[in-house]
N, C-alpha and C positions, 0 to 999 in steps of 0.2 A: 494177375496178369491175364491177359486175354489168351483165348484159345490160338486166335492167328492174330500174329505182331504184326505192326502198320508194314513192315519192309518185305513181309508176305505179301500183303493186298496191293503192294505195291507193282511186287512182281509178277501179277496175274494181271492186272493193267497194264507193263510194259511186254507183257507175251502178246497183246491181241493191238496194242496202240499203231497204227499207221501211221502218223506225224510223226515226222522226224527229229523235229524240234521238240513235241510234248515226250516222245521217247527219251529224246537227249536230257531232259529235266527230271523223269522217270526214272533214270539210270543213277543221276546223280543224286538223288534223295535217296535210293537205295543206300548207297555206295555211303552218303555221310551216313543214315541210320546205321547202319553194318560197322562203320568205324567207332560210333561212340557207343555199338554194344561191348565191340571187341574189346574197348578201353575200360570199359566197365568190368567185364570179366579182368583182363588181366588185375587192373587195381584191387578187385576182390581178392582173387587168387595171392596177390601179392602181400598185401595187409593178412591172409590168414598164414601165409606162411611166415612174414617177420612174427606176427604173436608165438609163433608155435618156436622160433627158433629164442625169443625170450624167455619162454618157459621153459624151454630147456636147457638153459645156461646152466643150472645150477647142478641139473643132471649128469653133467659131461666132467666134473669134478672130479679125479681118482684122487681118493686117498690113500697116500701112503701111508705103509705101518711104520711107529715108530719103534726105533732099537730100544731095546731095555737091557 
């Protein structure tokens, strides 16, 4: 991964943009990059946790002692 992500350099072109219109299009390529990291992460986050809730199925087990 790069040091600064495209939705950085992006944001330093819509700090200084005066067009309103190239602003408006500025904003909105942030806005989509920004949502398909967020989705990124969660779907990460979310696949590490169903694994870890499968591994631990087996953990969660009590045995009972039996009577003799």
């Amino acid at each position: 991964m790069r040091n600064k992500e495209r939705w950085q350099e992006l944001c330093e072109l819509a700090a200084v943009e005066q067009d309103s219109e190239k602003l408006l299009a500025l904003v909105q390529e942030i806005n989509r990059l920004l949502d398909d990291k967020r989705n990124r992460l969660l779907n990460k986050q979310s696949g590490a946790t169903e694994s870890k809730t499968e591994s631990d199925i087996g953990r969660n087990i009590e045995v009972q002692p039996r009577d003799q």
